[in-house]
Backbone as JSON, one array per atom type, in Angstrom:
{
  "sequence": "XXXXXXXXXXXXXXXXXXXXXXXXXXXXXXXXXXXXXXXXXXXXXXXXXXXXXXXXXXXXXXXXXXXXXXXXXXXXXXXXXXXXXXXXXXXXXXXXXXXXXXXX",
  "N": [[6.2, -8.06, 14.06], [4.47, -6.08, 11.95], [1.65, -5.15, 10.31], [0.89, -2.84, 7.7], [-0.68, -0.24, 6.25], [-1.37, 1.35, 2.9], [-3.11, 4.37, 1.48], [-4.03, 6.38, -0.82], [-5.37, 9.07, -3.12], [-5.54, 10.37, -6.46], [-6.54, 12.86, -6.83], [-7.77, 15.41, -5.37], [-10.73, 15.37, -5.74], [-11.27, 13.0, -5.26], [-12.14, 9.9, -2.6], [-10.81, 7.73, -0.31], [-12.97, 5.88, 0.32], [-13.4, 3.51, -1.44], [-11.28, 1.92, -1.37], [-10.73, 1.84, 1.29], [-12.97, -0.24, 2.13], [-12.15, -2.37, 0.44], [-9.93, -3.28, 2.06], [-10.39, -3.28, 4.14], [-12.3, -5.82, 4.15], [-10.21, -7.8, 4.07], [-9.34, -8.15, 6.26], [-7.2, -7.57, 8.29], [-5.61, -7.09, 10.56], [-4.73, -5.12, 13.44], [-3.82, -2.6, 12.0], [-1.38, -0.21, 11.06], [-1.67, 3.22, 9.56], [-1.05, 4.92, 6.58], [-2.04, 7.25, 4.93], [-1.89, 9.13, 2.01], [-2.61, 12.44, 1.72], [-5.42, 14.11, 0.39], [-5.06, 13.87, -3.35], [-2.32, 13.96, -3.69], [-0.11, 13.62, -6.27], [-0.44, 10.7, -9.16], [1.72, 10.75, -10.48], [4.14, 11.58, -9.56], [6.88, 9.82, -8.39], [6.94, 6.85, -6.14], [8.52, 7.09, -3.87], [8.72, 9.96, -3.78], [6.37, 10.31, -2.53], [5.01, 12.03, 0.18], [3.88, 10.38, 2.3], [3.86, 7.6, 1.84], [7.38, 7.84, 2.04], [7.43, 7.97, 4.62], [6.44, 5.77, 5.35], [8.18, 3.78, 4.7], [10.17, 4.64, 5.87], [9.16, 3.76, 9.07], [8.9, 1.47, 8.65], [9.49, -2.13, 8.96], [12.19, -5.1, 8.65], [10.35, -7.76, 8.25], [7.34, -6.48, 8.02], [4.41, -6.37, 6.8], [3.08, -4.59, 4.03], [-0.22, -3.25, 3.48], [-2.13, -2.18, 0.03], [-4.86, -1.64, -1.37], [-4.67, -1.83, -4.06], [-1.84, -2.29, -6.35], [-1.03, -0.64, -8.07], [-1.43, 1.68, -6.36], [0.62, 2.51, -5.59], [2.59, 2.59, -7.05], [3.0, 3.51, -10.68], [3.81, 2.13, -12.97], [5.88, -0.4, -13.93], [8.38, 0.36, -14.12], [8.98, 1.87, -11.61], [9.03, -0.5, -9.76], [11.52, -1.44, -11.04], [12.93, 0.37, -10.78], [14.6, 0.14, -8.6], [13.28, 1.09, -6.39], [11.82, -0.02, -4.78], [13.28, -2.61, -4.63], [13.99, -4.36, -2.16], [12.0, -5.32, -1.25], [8.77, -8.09, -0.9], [7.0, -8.44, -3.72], [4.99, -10.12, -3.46], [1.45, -10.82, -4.06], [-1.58, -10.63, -2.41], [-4.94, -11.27, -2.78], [-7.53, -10.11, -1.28], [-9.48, -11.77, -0.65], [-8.78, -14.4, -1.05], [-8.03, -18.19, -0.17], [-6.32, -19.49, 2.47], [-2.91, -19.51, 3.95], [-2.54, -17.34, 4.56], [-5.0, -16.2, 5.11], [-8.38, -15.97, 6.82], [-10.16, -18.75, 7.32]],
  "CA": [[5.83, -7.8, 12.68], [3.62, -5.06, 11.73], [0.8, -4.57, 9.23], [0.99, -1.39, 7.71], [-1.44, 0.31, 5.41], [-0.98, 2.81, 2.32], [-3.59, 4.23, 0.93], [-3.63, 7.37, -1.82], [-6.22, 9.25, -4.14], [-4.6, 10.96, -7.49], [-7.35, 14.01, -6.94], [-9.13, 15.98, -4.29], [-12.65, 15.24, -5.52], [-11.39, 11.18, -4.97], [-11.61, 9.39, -1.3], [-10.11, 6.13, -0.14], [-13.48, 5.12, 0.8], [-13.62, 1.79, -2.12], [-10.15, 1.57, -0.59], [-10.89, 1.01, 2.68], [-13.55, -1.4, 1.75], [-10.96, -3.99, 0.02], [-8.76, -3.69, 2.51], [-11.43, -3.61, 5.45], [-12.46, -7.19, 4.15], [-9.0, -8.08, 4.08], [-9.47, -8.64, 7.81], [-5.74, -6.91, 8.87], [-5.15, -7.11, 12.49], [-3.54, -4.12, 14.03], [-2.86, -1.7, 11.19], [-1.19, 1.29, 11.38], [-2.42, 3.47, 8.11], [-0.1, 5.78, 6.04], [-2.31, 7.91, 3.89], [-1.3, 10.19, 2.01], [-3.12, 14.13, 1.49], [-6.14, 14.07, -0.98], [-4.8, 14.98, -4.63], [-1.07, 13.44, -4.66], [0.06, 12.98, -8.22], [-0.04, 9.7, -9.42], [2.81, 11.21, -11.74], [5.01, 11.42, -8.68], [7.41, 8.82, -8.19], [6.29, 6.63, -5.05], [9.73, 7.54, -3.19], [8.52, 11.28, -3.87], [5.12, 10.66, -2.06], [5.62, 12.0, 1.62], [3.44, 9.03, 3.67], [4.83, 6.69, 1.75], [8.57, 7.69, 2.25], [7.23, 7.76, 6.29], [6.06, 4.3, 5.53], [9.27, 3.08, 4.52], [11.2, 5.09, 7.32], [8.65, 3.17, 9.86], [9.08, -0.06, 8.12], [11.01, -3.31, 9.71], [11.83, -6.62, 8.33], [9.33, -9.03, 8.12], [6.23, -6.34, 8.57], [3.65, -6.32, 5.82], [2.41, -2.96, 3.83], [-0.83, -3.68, 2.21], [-2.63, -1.69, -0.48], [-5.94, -2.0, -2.34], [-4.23, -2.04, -5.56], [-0.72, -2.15, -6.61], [-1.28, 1.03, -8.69], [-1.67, 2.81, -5.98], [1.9, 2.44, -4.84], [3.46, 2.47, -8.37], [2.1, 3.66, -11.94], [4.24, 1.39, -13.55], [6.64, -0.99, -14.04], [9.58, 1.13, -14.21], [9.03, 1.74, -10.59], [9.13, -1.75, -9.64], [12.9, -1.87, -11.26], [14.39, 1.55, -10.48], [15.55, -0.45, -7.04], [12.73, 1.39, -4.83], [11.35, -1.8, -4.15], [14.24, -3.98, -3.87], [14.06, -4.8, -0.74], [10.31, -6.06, -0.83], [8.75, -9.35, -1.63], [6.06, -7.78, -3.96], [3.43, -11.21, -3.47], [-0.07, -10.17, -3.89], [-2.56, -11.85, -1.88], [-6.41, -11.23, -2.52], [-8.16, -10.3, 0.07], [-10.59, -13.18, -1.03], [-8.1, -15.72, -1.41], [-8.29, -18.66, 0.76], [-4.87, -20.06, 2.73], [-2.3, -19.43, 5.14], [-3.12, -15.72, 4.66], [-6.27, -15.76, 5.25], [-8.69, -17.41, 8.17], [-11.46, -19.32, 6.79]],
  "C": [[4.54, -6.99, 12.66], [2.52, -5.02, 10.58], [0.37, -2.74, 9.06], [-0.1, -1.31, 5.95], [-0.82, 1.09, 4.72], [-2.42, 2.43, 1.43], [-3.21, 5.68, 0.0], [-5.03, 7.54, -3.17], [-5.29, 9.95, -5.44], [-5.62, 12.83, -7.21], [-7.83, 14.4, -5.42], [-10.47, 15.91, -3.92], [-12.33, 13.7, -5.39], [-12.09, 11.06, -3.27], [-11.62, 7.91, -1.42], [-11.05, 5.52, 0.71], [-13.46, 3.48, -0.23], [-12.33, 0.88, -1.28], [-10.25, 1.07, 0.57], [-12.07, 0.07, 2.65], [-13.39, -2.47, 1.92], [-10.26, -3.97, 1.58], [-9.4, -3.6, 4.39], [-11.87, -5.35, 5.54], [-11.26, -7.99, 4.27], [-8.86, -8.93, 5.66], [-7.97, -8.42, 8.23], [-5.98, -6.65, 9.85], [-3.92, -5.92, 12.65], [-3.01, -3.13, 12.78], [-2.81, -0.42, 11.33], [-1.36, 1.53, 9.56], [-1.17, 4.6, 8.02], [-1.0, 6.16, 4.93], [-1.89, 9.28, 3.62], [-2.44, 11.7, 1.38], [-3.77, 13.61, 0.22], [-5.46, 14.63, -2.3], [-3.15, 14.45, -4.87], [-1.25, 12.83, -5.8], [0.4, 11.65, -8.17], [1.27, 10.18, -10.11], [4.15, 11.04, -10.8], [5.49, 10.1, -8.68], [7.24, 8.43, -7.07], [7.36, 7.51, -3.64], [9.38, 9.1, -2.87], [7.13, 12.08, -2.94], [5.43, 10.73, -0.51], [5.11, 10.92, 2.68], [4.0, 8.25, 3.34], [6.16, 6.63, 1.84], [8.46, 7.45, 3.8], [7.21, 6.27, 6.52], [7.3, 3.0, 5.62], [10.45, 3.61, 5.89], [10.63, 3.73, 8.64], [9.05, 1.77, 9.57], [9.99, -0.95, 8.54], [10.9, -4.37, 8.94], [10.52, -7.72, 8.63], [7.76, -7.78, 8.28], [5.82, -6.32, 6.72], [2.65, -5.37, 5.45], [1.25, -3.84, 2.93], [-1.71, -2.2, 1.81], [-3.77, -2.34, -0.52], [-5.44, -2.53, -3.84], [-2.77, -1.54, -5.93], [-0.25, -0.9, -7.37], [-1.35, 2.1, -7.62], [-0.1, 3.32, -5.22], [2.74, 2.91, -6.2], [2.55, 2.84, -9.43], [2.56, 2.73, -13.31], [5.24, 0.53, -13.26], [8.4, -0.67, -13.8], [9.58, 1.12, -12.54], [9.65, 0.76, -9.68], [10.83, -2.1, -9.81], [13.97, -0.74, -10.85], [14.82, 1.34, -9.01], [14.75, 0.12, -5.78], [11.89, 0.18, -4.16], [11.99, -3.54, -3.85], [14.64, -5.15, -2.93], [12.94, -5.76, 0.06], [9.74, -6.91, -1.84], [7.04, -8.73, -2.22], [4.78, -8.66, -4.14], [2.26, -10.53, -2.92], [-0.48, -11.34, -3.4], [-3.81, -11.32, -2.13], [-6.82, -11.35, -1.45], [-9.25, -11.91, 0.2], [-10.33, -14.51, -1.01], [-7.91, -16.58, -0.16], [-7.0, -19.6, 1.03], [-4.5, -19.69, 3.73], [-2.68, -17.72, 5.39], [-3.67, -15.06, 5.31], [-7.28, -16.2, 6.28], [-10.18, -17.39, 6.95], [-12.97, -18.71, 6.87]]
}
C-alpha cells in the first residue's frame, strides 16, 4: 500500500508551499507526489488534470492519495457524483486528528 500525494495551484503566481506544510505535518511515510504544472484550471474537471489522471493510472487498491484540501481535487460536488470517484473511500482525516491514523 502506497501513500500518494496530489497537490495543485489554480494560477502561476500560486505555490504548493501552505500545501506542503499541511501535509508535511501529516507525517506520510513514503510518498510519492503527483503535482500538477503551476496554473491548472480549477475549472477543469479533475479527470482532465494530467498528474492527477497519472495518479489514478499509478493507483492500487488499498493505497492512500492525500491532499491538503479536498478542493483541490474537486471544485464541487458534482464531481464527487459524476462516478470519477467511485471507486474511492472519500474519509477525511485531519492531519491533527488523533487515532489509528495518526501516531501520538
Amino acid at each position: 500500500m502506497a501513500n500518494l500525494l496530489h497537490k495543485r495551484v489554480s494560477t502561476d503566481q500560486q505555490s504548493t508551499a501552505r500545501q506542503n506544510l499541511v501535509l508535511d505535518e501529516a507525517l506520510i511515510e513514503d510518498p510519492g507526489a503527483f503535482e500538477e504544472d503551476p496554473g491548472t484550471s480549477s475549472r477543469l474537471h479533475p479527470l482532465q488534470r494530467p498528474k492527477f489522471r497519472e495518479l489514478l493510472t499509478y493507483a492500487r487498491p488499498g493505497d492512500t492519495v492525500h491532499t491538503s484540501e479536498m478542493f483541490r481535487l474537486v471544485r464541487g460536488t458534482g464531481h464527487i457524483h459524476d462516478g470519477a470517484f467511485s471507486a474511492m473511500d472519500l474519509t477525511a482525516r485531519h492531519p491533527r486528528a488523533r487515532g489509528s491514523c495518526c501516531p501520538p
